[in-house]
matplotlib code that plots the C-alpha trace (Angstrom):
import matplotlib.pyplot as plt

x = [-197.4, -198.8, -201.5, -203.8, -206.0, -209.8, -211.6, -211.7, -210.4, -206.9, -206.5, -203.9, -202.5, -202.3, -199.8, -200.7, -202.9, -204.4, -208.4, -208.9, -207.0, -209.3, -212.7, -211.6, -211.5, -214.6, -216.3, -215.6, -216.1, -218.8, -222.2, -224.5, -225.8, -222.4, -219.4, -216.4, -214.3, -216.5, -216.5, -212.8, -212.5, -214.8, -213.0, -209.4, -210.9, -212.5, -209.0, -206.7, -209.2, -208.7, -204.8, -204.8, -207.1, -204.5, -201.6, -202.4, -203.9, -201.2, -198.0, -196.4, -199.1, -198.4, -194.9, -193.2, -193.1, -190.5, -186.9, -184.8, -186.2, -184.2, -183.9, -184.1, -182.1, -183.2, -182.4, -185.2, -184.7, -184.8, -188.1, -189.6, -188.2, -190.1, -193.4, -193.0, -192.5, -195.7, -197.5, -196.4, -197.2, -201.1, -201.4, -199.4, -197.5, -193.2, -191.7, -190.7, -194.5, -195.8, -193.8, -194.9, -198.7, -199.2, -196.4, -195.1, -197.6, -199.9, -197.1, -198.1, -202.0, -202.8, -203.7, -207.2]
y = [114.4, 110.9, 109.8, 106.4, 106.2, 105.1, 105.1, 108.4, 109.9, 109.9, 110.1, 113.1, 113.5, 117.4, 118.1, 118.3, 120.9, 120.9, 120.0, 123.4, 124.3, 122.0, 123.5, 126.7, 125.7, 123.5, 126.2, 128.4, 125.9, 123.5, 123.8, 122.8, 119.5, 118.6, 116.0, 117.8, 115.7, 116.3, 120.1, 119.8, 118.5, 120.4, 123.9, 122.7, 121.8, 125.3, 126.6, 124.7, 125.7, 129.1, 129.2, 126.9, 130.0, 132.9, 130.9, 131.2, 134.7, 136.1, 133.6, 135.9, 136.3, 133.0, 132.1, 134.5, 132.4, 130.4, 129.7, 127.7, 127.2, 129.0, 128.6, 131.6, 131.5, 134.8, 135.2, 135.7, 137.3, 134.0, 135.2, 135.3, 132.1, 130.4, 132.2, 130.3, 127.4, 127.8, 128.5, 125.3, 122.9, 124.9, 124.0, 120.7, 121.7, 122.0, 125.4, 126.0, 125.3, 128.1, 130.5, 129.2, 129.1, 132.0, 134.4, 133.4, 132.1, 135.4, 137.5, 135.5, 136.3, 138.4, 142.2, 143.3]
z = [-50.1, -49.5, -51.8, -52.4, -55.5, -55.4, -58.1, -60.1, -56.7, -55.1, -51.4, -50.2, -46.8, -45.6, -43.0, -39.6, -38.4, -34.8, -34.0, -33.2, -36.7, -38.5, -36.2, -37.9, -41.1, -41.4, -39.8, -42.9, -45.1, -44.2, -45.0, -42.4, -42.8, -45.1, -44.6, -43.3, -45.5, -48.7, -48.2, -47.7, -50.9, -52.4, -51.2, -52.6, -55.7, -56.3, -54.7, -56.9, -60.5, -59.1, -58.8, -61.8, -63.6, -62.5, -63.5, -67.1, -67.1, -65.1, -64.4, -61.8, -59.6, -58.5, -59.5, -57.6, -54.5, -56.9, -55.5, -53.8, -49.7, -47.4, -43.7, -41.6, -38.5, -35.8, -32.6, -30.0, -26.7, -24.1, -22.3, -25.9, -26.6, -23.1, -24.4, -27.5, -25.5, -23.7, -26.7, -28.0, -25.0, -25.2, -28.4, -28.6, -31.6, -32.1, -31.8, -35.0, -35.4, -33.8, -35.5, -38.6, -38.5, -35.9, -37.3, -40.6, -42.8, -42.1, -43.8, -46.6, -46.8, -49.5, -47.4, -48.0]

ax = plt.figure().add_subplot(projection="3d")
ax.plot(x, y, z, "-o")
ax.set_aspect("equal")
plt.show()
């Protein structure tokens, strides 16, 4: 994570998302009239205090993503792989990307 202090405040880099990734988000977290910035930091402040909260009232409800990183290597059928591909170039991200934001990372989302 790249950081730069201010002040009382440090600067954090958050990887790459796309404009239309970020649209999203500020959407659901900007109040009208606010900085899109300020709410940002505003939301991951509240976020972290919250994960920060369950960690000491119940340490596996966030620990248990512990472990050492594994890299998962599937095969795709090849006209899967070219729709990835497509997907990609439309939304001017890597591959690996894709299958990552669109397809992996919702696994991880708590289930209502």
């Amino acid at each position: 994570m790249n950081k730069r202090k201010k002040g009382n405040s440090t600067q954090i880099s958050i990887r790459s998302r796309t404009t239309g990734e970020w649209d999203l988000i500020f959407k659901k977290i900007t109040p009208a009239g606010d900085s899109n910035l300020q709410s940002l930091s505003k939301h991951i402040r509240r976020e972290v205090l919250k994960v920060k909260n369950r960690l000491n009232d119940v340490p596996e409800s966030v620990t248990w993503m512990g472990g050492e990183k594994v890299v998962m290597r599937p095969y795709l059928d090849n006209s899967i792989i070219e729709d990835i591909k497509y997907i990609a170039i439309c939304m001017k991200v890597s591959e690996p990307e894709v299958i990552d934001r669109l397809i992996i990372t919702p696994l991880l989302q708590p289930q209502p």
